[in-house]
C-alpha positions as CSV (number, residue, x, y, z in Angstrom):
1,X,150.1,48.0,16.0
2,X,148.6,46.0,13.3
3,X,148.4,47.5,9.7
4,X,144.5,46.3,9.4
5,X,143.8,48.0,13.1
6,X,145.2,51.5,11.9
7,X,143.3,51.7,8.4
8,X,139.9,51.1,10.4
9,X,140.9,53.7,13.0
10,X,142.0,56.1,10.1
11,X,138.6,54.7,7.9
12,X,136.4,56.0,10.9
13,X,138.5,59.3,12.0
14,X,137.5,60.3,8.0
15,X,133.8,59.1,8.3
16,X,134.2,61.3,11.4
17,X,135.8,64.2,9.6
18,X,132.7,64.3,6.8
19,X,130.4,64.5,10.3
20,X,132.1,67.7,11.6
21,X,133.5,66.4,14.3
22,X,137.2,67.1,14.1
23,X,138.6,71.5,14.2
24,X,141.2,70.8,11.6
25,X,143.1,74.4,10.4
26,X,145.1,74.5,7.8
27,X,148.4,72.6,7.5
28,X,151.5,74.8,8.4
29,X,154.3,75.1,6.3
30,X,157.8,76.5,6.2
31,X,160.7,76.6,3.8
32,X,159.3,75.7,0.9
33,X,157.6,72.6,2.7
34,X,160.6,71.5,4.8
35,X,159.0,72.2,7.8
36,X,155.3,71.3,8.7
37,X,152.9,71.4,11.4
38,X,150.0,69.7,11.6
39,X,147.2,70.3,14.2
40,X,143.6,68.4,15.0
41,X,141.1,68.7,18.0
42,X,138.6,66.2,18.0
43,X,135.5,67.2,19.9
44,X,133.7,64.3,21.1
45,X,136.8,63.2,23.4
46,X,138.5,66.4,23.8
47,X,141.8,65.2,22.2
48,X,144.1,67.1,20.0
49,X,147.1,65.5,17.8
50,X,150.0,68.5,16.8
51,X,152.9,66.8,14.8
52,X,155.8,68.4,14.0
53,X,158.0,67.2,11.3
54,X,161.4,68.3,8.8
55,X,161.4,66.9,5.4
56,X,164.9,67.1,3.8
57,X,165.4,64.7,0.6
58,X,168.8,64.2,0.8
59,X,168.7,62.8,4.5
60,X,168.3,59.1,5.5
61,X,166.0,59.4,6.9
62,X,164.0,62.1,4.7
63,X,161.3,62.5,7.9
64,X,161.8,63.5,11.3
65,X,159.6,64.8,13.9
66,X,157.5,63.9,17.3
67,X,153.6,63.5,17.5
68,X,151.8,64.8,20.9
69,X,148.7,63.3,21.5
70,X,146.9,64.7,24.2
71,X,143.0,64.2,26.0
72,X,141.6,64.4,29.2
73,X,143.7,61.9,31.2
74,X,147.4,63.0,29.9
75,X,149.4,63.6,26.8
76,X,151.2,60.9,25.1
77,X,154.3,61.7,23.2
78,X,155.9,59.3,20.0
79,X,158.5,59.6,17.0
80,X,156.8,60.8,13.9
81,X,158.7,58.8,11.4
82,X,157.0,55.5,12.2
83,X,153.4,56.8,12.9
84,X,153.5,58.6,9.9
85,X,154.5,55.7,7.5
86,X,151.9,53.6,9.5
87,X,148.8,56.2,9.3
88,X,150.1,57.2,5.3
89,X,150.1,53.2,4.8
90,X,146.6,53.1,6.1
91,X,145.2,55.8,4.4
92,X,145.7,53.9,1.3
93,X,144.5,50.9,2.4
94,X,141.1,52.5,3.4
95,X,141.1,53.8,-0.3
96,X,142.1,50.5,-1.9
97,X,139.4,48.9,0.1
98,X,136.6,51.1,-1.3
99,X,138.1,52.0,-5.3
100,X,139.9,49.0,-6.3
101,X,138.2,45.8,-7.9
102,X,137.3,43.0,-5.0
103,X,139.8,40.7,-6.8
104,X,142.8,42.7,-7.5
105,X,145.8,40.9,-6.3
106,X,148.3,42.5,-8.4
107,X,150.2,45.9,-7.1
108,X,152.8,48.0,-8.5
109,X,154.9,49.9,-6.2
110,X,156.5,52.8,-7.5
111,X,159.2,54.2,-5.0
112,X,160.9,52.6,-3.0
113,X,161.8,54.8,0.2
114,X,160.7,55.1,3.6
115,X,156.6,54.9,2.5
116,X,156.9,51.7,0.5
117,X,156.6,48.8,2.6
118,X,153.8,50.2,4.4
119,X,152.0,51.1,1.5
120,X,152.4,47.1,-0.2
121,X,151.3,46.0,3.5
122,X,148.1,48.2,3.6
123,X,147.1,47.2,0.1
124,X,147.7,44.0,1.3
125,X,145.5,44.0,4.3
126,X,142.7,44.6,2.0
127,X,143.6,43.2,-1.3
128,X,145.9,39.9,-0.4
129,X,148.4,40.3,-3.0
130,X,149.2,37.3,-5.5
131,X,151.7,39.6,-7.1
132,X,154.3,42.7,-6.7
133,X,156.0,44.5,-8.6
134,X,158.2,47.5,-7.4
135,X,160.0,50.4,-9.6
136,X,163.1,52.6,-8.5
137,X,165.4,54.6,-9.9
138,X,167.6,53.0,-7.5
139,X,167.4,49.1,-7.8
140,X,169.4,48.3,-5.2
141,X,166.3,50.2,-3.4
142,X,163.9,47.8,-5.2
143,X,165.4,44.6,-4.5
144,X,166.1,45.1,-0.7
145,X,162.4,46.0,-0.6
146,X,161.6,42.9,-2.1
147,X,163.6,41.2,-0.3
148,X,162.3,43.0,3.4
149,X,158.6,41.8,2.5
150,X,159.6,38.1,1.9
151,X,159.1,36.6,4.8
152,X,155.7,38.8,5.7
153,X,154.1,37.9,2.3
154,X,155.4,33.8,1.7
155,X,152.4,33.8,-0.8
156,X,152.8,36.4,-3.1
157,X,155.1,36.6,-5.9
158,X,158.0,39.3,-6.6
159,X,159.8,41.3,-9.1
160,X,161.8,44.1,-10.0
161,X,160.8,46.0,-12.8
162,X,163.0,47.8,-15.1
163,X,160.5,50.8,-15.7
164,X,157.5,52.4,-14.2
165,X,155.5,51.3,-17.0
166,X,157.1,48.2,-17.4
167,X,155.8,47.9,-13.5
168,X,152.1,49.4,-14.0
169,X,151.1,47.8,-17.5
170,X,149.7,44.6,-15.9
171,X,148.6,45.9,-12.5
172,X,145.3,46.1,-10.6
173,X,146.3,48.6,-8.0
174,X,149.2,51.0,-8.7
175,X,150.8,53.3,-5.7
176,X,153.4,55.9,-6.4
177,X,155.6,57.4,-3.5
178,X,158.6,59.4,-4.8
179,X,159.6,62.9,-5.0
180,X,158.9,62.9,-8.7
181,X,158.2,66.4,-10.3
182,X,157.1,65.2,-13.7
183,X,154.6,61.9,-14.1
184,X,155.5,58.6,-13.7
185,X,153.8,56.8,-16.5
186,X,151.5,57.6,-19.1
187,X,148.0,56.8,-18.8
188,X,148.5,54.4,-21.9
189,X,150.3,52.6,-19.7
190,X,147.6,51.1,-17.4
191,X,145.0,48.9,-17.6
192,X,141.5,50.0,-18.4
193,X,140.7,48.8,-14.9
194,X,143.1,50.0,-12.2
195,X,143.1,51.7,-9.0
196,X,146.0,53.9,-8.8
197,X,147.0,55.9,-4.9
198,X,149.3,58.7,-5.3
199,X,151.0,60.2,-1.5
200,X,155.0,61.2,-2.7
201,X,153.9,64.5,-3.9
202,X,153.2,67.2,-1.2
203,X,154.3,70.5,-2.9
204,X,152.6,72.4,-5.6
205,X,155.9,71.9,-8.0
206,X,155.9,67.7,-7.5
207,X,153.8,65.7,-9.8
208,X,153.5,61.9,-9.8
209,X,150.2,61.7,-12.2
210,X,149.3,61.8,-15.6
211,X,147.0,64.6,-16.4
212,X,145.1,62.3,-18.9
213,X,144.8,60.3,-15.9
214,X,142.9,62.4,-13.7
215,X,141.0,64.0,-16.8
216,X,139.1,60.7,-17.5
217,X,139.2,59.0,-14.1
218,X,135.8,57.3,-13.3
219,X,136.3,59.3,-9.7
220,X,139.3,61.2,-8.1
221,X,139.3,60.9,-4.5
222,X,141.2,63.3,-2.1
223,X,141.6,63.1,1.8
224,X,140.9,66.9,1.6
225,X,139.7,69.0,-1.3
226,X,141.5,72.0,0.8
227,X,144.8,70.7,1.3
228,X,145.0,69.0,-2.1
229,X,144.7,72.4,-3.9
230,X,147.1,74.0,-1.9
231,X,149.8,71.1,-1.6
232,X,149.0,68.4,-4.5
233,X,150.9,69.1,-7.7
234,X,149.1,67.1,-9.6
235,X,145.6,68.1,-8.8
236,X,146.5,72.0,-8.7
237,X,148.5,71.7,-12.7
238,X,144.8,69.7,-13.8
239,X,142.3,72.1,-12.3
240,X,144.2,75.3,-13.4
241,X,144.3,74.0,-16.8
242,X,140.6,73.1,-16.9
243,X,140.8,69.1,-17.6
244,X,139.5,68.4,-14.1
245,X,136.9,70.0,-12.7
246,X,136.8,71.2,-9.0
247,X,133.5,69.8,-8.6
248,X,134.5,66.5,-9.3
249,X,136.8,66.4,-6.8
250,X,135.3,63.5,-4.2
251,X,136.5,64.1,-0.2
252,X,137.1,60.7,1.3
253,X,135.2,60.9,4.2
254,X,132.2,61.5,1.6
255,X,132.9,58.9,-0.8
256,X,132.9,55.8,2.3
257,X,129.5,57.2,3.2
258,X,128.1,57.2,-0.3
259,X,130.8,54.8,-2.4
260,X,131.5,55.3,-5.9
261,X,131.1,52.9,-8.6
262,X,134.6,50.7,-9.4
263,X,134.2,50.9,-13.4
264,X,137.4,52.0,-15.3
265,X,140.4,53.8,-13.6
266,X,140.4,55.1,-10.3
267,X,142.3,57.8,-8.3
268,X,143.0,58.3,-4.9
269,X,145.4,61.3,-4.1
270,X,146.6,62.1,-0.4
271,X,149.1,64.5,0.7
272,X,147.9,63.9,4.4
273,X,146.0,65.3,7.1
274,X,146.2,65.7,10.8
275,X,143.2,63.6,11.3
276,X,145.3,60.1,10.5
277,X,148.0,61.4,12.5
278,X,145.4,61.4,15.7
279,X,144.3,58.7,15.1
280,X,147.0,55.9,15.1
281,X,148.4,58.8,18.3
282,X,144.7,57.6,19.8
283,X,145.9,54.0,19.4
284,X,148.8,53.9,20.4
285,X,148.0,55.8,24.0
């Protein structure tokens, strides 16, 4: 499956989402997050998507799991580990598309694991990149990242940075995917102008954001204002404190059908819901 097919299917499963048309309970989770199940039924075509995954940090791979897609005609089984990668990737190119400047070409990819390259190929799909720049504690990480994307992206120029900020300072779109619990940067470090996506943290105690950041954000988009308060360290530490305000929290699915203004700095924050899952499962059936 091509990366620009699954961020329209995962663009109109949202717009979908905002029109009531998907039962989606409440993400499951056991030992502290290591375990998760995620459900959706979608009611126009009597399907339902239940993934099941184990997130352990110190395992190569970190995700493991199966997907079940099932509708009318039969059920349709796949690993999780690709799908989600490809619907996270996605995701964040549906939010590029809509928050980021229409002539950003330069990203910074912070983290370098399992997420990455589908992140720089979904920014990519809406954003052709002149310019990466990737970030990880590991450099050995970094640079066979760079060197993995090569050959997909002949026209677009690559580095290794030394530092997070070092990586942000210059950049027009900024994704962060690491198991950080404190922030990354500091806001000081970005542009006036950026578009930052944030998917490594998915427990209240991981953090990848700034709270400046989110405190004077021209908008801060979520996939789900429900599951972002209950899962997103970052956005649960900056509404308990009282620099953001719940209210100004925007839902995806609302924000393509009414889009925001792209003036200043830009968030998008996702810790992932079942409705991307069905639909790269739909897809791929």
């Amino acid at each position: 499956m091509t990366m620009p097919a699954a961020i329209e299917a995962v663009r109109a499963a949202f717009v979908g989402l905002t029109a009531g048309e998907f039962d989606l309970p409440p993400r499951q989770a056991f030992s502290e997050s290591r375990s998760l199940v995620m459900a959706v039924h979608h009611r126009p075509t009597r399907s339902t998507a239940v993934k099941v995954i184990s997130i352990e940090l110190e395992r190569d791979p970190v995700i493991a799991g199966t997907v079940v897609y099932s509708h009318p005609e039969g059920q349709f089984a796949t690993d999780a580990v690709p799908l989600t990668t490809l619907r996270t990737g996605a995701v964040v190119g549906v939010a590029t598309d809509l928050l980021a400047d229409e002539d950003a070409s330069h990203l910074a990819m912070l983290g370098a694991g399992a997420q990455a390259a589908d992140q720089v190929r979904a920014v990519h799909a809406v954003r052709p990149l002149k310019k990466l720049v990737v970030f990880n504690r590991n450099v050995e990480k970094a640079e066979a990242l760079v060197d993995g994307l090569k050959d997909e992206l002949p026209d677009t120029v690559m580095d290794v940075a030394a530092n997070a900020e070092d990586a942000v300072e210059s950049a027009d779109v900024v994704c962060c995917a690491t198991a950080s619990t404190v922030p990354l940067f500091r806001m000081e470090a970005l542009k006036e102008r950026v578009h930052v996506n944030a998917i490594g943290s998915y427990r209240p105690v991981m953090r990848e954001l700034p709270e400046e950041l989110l405190a004077t954000a021209e908008v801060v988009v979520v996939d789900q204002v429900e599951a972002a308060l209950s899962e997103a360290g970052e956005i649960i530490r900056a509404v308990n404190s009282g620099v953001l305000r719940l209210e100004a929290l925007v839902e995806l699915g609302a924000a393509l059908g009414n889009p925001p203004l792209r003036q200043g700095r830009t968030v998008f924050k996702s810790v992932g819901v079942a409705v991307q899952d069905w639909a790269v499962a739909r897809l791929l059936a």
